[in-house]
N, C-alpha and C positions, 0 to 999 in steps of 0.2 A: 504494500500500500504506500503512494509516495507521499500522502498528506491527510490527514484527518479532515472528512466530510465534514460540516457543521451546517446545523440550521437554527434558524429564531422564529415562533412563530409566539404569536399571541392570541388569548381567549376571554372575553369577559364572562364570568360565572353568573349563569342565571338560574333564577329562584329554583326553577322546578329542581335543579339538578342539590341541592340541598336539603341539610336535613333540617328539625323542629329547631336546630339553635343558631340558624343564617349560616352555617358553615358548609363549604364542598363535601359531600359526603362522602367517604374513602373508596367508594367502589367506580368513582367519575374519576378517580386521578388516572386509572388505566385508560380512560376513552380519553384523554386529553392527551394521554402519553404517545398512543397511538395515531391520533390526528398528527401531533409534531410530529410522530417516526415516517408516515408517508408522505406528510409535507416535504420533506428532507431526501426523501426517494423520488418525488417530482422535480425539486428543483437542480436534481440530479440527470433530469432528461427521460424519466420514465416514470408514468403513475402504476399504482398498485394493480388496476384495472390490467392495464400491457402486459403486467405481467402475468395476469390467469389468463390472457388468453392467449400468452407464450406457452402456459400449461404450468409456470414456476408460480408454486404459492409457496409463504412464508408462515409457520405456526409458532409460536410461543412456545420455548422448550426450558425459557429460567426467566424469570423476571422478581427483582428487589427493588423493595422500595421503603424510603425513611422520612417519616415525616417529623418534619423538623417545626414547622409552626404554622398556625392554619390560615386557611383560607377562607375570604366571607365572600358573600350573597355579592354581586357588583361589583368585586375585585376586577383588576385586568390582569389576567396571567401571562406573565412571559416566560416560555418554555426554548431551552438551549439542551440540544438535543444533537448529540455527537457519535460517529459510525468512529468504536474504539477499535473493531478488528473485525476483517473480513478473509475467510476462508471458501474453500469452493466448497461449502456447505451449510455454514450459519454465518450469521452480520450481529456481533456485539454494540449495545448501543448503549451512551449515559446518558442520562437529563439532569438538568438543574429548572426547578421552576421558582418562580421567583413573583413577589409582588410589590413595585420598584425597588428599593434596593433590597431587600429582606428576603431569604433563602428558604423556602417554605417546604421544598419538597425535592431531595435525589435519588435516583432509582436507577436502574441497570437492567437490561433485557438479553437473551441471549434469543433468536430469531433462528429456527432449522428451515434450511431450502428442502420440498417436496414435491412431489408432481399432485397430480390432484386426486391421485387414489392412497395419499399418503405417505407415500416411501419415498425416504432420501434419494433426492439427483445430487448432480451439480449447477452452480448457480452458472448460467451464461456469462462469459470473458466479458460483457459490455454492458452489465447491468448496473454498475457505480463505474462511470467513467469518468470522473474526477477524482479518484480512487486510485 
């Protein structure tokens, strides 16, 4: 890999996605995580979409995450979300999410390439080409 991928993408947290006490409810910080992971795979030159119908899907085989301080009702979330190591089988990713300068949430993903019945391929030579 010659260079670490990087993206920034931003969410503002609405109501519904909340629990009875105006905070993100812990089971959103994964949909959020995952929006920045394929934002980052877009602005990479390929949406997630190209890729199922390359026949390459990508499942969730580790993901950690630590929550550091919360998040409220109308916050604006900004999510930095980095491709830490790619192999011709999974793409390791980090996040930091943040609510300006305040560090609310970092997490770790481990991503396995699959065809669509499941079983480990390898990922195509040109699917992070800034990479």
């Amino acid at each position: 890999m010659k260079e670490k991928s990087e993206s920034i993408a931003e969410i503002r947290v609405r109501y519904a996605e909340c629990d009875p006490m105006g905070l993100l409810h812990h089971a959103k910080y994964f949909e959020y995580l995952e929006l920045a992971r394929t934002e980052l795979l877009r602005q990479q030159g390929m949406s997630y979409r190209e890729c199922e119908e390359r026949g390459v899907y990508f499942v969730v085989a580790r993901f950690e995450i630590r929550y550091k301080a919360p998040i409220h009702y109308d916050d604006v979330v900004t999510i930095h979300t980095t491709v830490d190591r790619i192999t011709r089988t999974r793409v390791d990713h980090s996040y930091r999410m943040s609510v300006g300068k305040v560090l609310c949430t970092e997490a770790n993903s481990t991503l396995a390439c699959v065809s669509q019945e499941g079983r480990p391929i390898l990922m195509p030579d040109n699917l992070w080409p800034n990479t």
